[in-house]
N, C-alpha and C positions, 0 to 999 in steps of 0.2 A: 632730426637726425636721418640721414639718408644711409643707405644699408647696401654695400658696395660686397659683392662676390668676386674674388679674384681668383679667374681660370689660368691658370699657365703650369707647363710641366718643367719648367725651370725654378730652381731653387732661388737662384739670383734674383730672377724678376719677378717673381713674386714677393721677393724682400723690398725691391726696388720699389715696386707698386703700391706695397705698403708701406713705407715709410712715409711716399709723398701724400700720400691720403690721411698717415695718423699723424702728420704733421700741420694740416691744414686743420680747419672748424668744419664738424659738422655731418661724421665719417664713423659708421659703425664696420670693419669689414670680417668678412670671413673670406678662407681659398679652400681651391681646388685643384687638385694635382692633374686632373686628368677630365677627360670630358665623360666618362661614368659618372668620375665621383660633384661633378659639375649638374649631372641633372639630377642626383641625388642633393646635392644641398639648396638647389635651385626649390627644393619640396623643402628640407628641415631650413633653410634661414629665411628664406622666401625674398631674397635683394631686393631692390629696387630700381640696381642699375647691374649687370654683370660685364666684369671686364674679361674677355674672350680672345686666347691667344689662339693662333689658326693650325699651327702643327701641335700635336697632341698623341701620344698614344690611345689605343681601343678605340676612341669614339674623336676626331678631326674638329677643329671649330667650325667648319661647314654642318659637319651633321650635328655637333648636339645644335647650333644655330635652327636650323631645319624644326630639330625636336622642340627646342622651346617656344617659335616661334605659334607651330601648330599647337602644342600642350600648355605654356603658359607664358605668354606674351610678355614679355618684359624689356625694358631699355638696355641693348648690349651694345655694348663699346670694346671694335676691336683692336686686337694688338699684332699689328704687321708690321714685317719688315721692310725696310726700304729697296726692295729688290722689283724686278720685270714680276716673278710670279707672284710676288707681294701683293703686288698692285693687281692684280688680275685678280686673285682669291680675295682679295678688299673688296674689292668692284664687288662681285659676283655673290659676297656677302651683305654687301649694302644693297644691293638686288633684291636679296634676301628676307630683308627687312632688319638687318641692323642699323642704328642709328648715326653710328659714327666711328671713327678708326684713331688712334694713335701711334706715331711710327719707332718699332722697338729702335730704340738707341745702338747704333752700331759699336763695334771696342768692347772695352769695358765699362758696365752699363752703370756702374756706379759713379764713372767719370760725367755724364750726362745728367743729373739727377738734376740740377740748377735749370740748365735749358727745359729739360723735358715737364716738371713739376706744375711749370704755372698751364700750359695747356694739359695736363693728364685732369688737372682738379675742376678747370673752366668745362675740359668735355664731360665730365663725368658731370657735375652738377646741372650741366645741360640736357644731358642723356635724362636727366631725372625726372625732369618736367616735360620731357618727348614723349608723342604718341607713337609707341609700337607698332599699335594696330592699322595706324596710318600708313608706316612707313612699309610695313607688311604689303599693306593695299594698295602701294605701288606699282608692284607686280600688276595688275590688272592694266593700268594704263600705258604697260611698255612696248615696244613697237616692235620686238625681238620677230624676228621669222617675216616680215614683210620685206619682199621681191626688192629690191633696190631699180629704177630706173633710171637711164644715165641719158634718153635722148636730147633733155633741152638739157643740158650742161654743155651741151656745144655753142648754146646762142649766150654762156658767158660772159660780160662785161665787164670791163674796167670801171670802176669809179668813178666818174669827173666830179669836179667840185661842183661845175658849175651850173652843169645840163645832168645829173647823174641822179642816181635814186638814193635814198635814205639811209640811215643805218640802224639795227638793230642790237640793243646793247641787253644782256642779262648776267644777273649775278646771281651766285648760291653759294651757300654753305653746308651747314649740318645737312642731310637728310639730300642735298644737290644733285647727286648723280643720277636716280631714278627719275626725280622731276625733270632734269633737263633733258633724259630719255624722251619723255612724257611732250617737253613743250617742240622741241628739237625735230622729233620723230613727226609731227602733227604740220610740221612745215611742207608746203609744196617745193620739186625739185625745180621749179620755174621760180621760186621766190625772186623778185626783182630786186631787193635790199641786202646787204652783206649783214651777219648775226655777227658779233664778238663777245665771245664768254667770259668770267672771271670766275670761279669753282675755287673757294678756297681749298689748297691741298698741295701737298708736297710737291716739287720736281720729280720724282721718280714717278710719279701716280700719273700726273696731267698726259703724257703720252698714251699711255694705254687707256686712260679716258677717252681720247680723242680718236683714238683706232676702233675701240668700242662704238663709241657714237657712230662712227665713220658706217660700220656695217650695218647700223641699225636705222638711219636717216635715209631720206631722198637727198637731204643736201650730202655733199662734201665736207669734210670735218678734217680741219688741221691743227695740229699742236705750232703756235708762234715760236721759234727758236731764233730767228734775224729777221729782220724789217720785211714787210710782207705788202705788198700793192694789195688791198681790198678789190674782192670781185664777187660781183652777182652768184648764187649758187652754191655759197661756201661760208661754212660756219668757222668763226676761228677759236681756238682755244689758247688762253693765256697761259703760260708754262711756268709752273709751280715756284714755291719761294722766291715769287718774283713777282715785277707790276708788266703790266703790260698800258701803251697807251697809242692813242690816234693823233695822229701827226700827218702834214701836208708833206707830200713831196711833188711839185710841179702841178698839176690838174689833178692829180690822185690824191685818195687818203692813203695812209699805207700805218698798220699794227706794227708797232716796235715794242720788244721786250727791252724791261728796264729792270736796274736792281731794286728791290727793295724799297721802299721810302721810308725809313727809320721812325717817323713822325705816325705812320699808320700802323696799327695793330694786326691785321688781317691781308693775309696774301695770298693771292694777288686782289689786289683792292679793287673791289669793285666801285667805292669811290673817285680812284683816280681814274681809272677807264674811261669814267660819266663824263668827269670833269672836262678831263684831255677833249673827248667828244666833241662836246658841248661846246669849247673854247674853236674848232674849228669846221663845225655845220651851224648851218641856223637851227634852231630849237625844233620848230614844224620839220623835218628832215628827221628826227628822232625820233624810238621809242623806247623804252628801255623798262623794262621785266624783271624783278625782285623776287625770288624764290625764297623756301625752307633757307632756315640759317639763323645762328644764334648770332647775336650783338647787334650792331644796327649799320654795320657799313652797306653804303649803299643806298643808304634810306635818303640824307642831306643833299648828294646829287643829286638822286632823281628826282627829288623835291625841284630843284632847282631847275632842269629840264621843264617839269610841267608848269612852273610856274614863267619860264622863261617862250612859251607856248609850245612842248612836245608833249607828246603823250603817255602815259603807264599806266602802270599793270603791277597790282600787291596781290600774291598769292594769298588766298584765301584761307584763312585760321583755320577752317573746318578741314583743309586739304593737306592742311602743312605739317612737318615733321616739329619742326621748333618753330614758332611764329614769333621769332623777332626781328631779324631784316625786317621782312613785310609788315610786320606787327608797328615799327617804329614807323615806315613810309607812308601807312591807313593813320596813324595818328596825327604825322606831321600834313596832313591833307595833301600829301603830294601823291595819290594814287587815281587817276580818273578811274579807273577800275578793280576790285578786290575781286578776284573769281578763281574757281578750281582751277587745277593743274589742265583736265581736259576741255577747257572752255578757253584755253591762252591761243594757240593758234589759230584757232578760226576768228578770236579778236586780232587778234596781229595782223591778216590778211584781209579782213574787213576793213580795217585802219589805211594798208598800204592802199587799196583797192581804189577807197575814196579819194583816195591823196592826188 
């Protein structure tokens, strides 16, 4: 039985949030109207997983986050809105060391209960088996306050297919955004190979994702919004509730965002990315990087990379927030390498270096 605290100062959603939880298997829950009375039951029910809404009277879901993170570490899962400062105060909590977010249903929230149900239950059971202290300890390897350099962004490059350098594919999920601080930020601004990200997470989030990265990297960090020419220097970011894949146009590669693939669970798939990839560089031109993240997309492509002769990278269980992506890729023997968060870019550029 897993033992669910539900923070929110809404009457509604908190109804909402239980219902979907006392509908499923396996869900003891108690609430909380406010973030006081949030770190007071956090002591009398003692959860296992808390679901943390961000606007609160007396005490914000930033600070009791803060407090509980320091006082009693436990898996919180937050509840934001789908808005510009939604996504910022998400970020800025999963910085923080929360584990994951759900996005308050816009309207009327009882209209949404069908769509929102199967991911509130999936995150939450996931949050359950997440390491806190992990995701806490993120914090340590973030690149926040480092100088940005811009002079070799002038020597630039386009792609070629033919004479051009490789490409750099990573996925994440649960626990994603600090690691890809983590692997992103550890990049040199000279990297000679283009990065394209897949971060499962909403379209409102994936922009200010990538504005974040943006100020925290040497590379360059864009959000995909229409077909984009690949270039040295520059990391791309897949843009939310959506796939994103690599596609030829003339001598270039060039990211095109696409809808959805109805057939895949998880968006933007980091499967189809690998694949699309894969389908148009040779293998050796490849390497692609498996972060935190529950379920296993991800893991089957990059199998297939390595085994097709590219290289990878399974984020290390001891490092990771939810070890299943990676957890599935170390299994499926498709990882030449399992290693921490801060041990990925200096392989990545070992890797190009030889190449």
């Amino acid at each position: 039985m897993i033992k669910v605290l539900i923070v929110d100062d809404s009457p509604l959603m908190r109804r909402v949030l239980g219902e979907i939880l006392s509908e499923a298997e396996g869900f003891e829950l108690a609430f909380a109207r406010d973030g006081i009375e949030a770190l007071q039951m956090a002591d009398a029910f003692s959860p296992d997983v808390i679901t943390l809404d961000v606007q609160m009277p007396r005490l914000d879901g930033l600070q009791v986050l803060e407090r509980l993170m320091v006082e009693r570490p436990r898996p919180v899962v937050m509840v934001s809105s789908l808005t510009q400062q939604g996504a910022e105060t998400t970020l800025n909590a999963l910085e923080r060391g929360a584990i994951d977010f759900v996005p308050k249903p816009g309207g009327p929230a009882s209209l949404h209960i069908d769509e929102l149900a199967p991911l509130v239950v999936d995150k939450v059971r996931a949050a359950a088996a997440a390491q806190p202290k992990r995701a806490r300890a993120l914090q340590s390897t973030s690149v926040r306050g480092r100088p940005r350099k811009t002079a070799s962004l002038a020597r630039r490059r386009t792609f070629s297919l033919d004479t051009g350098p490789g490409l750099i594919i990573v996925g994440a999920s649960t626990g994603g955004p600090p690691a890809l601080e983590a692997v992103l930020g550890g990049l040199p601004e000279d990297l000679p190979w283009p990065v394209v990200v897949a971060q499962h997470m909403p379209a409102a989030f994936t922009g200010s994702l990538a504005r974040r990265l943006d100020g925290l990297c040497e590379l360059q960090v864009l959000e995909v919004i229409a077909p984009t020419v690949l270039e040295t220097g520059r990391v791309y970011i897949a843009r939310g509730d959506a796939d994103m894949i690599v596609s030829r146009r003339g001598e270039s590669l060039v990211a095109l965002p696409a809808p959805s693939d109805r057939a895949l669970r998880w968006h933007p798939s980091v499967d189809r990315l690998a694949a699309s990839a894969l389908a148009n560089l040779d293998a050796s031109k490849l390497i692609g990087v498996l972060l935190t993240g529950m379920g296993d997309d991800g893991a089957a492509s990059l199998a297939a990379i390595r085994q097709a002769g590219g290289r990878t990278i399974a984020q290390s269980q001891e490092s990771a927030v939810v070890w299943g992506m990676p957890g599935v890729l170390a299994r499926l023997g498709g990882a030449d390498e399992i290693l921490d968060l801060e041990k990925m870019a200096d392989q990545i550029v070992d890797w190009i270096s030889a190449s």
